[in-house]
C-alpha positions, 0 to 999 in steps of 0.5 A, a space after each residue: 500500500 505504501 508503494 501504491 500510495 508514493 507511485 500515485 503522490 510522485 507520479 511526475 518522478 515517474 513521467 520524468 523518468 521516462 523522459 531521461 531514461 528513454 533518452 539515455 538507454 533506449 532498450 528495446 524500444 521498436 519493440 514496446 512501441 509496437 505495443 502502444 496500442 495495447 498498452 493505451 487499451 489497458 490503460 483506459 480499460 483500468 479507467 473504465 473499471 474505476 469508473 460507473 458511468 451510470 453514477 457520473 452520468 447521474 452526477 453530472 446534472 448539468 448537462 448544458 454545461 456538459 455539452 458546452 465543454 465537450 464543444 468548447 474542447 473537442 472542436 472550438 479551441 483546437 480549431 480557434 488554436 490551429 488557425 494562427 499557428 497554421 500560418 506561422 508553421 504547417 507541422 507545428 499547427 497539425 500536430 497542436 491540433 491533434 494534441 488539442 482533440 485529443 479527450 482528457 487525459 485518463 488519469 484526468 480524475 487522478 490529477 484532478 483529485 491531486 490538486 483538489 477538484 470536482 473529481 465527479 465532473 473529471 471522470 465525467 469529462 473524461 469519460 464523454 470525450 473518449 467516447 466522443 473522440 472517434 467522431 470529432 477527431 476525423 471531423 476536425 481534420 476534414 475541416 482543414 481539407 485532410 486531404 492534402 495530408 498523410 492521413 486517413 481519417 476513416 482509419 483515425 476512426 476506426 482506431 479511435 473506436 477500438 481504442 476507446 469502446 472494447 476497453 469500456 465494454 470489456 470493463 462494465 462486463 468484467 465489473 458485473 462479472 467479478 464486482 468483489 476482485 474489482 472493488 478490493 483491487 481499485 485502489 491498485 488501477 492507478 498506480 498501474 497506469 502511471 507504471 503504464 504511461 512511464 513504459 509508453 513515455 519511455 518508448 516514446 522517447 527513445 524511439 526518436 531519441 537521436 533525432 530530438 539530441 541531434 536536432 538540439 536547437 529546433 527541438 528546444 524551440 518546439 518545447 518552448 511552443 509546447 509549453 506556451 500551448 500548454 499554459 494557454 490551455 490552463 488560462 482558457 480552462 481558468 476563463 471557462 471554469 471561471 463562474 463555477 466553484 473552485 473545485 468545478 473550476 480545477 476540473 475544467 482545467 485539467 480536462 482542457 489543459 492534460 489532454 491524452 497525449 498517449 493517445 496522441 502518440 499512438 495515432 501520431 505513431 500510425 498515421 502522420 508524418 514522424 515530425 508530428 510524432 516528435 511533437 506528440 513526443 515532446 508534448 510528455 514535457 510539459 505535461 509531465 512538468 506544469 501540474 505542480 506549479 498549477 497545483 500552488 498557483 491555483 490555491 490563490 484563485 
């Protein structure tokens, strides 16, 4: 239980981790980054356990503002972001876009709980998006005349789907199937999916490490425009959230501003250009790094 509870309190010691041991020794890393997929699947068929969605559904008794956040984060602001960026820099646009659809990070509810919030609404948002992903994903990327990139939206969609739904269909069968195993092993799941997410950062990083050592000074330019997009996402998540309560205000914070980047990097690994996979890559930086801050900051808001 100690364990359970260090890897859960200083899970940015893992993600960090990650980050420099993949850049340092890379083993095997072709190998787990074939494994991406599965490892995202388990990730969220975890989440999914921990999870009743009939309950959050329930909870959530505001479905205006529901709607109004999955609009403002799945569509509006990734498109509201891309359109500037695009005329500065194609790659970096594309890959801010398809960071920016991504649905909230599955530890959303874990990192809400961390810094105080709604942690109800967290798993609501969390949950909505990841189902809506597979549809507004593709839409997104017709909208900006996809078909002048390397992708297939339709296989985006598909890959979306069998992402997202075998994992929330297997998890209700399995909590109905076996609810007493389940219960007495929750407090488990999420120290199991930061031990998770470190794998994939850590494959993640080494299966591009040369690249992001030799390409020093244009891969620090893209961290810094990370970071920029990161911390504008929690100004716009503060401005949203703004006339709720503070506990529905960090909520809606972490939903906007951590997005899935393993998701990210999954589909980036499949189906774009190797330049945006080195964004979705580099984007575990400020995810991994801008919680804390956030966490002392919010206290005064």
């Amino acid at each position: 239980m100690q364990i359970v509870r260090f890897i859960e309190s200083y899970f940015w010691i893992f993600l960090l981790a990650g980050i420099l041991l993949g850049l340092s020794y890379p083993v095997y890393a072709e190998f787990i980054m074939s494994i991406l997929k599965p490892l995202l699947m388990v990730m969220l068929f975890f989440v999914f356990l921990k999870t009743d969605l009939i309950q959050i559904l329930k909870q959530i008794k505001d479905y205006r503002l529901m709607l109004y956040l999955v609009v403002m984060f799945m569509i509006i602001i990734p498109l509201l972001i891309f359109l500037p960026l695009n005329l500065i820099n194609r790659d970096l646009a594309i890959g801010i876009l398809l960071l920016t659809a991504m649905p909230a990070a599955v530890s959303g509810p874990s990192l809400t709980d961390i810094v105080k919030g709604n942690i109800a609404l967290a798993s609501g948002i969390t949950i909505i998006t990841s189902m809506i992903a597979p549809f507004t994903v593709p839409l997104l990327f017709r909208l900006i005349n996809y078909e002048n990139l390397s992708i297939n939206t339709g296989e985006i969609f598909t890959d979306l789907l069998i992402l997202v739904f075998i994992p929330l269909v297997l998890s209700q069968v399995i909590k109905k199937t076996i609810p007493g195993i389940i219960n007495r092993g929750k407090n488990k799941f999420t120290a199991i999916n930061i031990l998770i997410i470190f794998i994939m950062v850590y494959a993640a990083m080494g299966s591009q490490r040369d690249l992001i050592l030799n390409d020093s000074i244009s891969i620090l330019w893209k961290i810094g425009a990370l970071y920029l997009i990161s911390v504008l996402l929690h100004f716009i998540g503060y401005l949203i959230g703004k006339p709720h309560n503070k506990e529905n205000k960090i909520a809606i914070i972490v939903g906007l501003a951590y997005k899935n980047n393993g998701m990210a990097i999954v589909l980036a690994a499949i189906h774009f250009h190797p330049s945006i996979l080195i964004l979705m890559i580099l984007s575990e930086f400020p995810w991994a790094t801008l919680l804390a801050p956030f966490r002392r900051i919010i206290r005064y808001l």
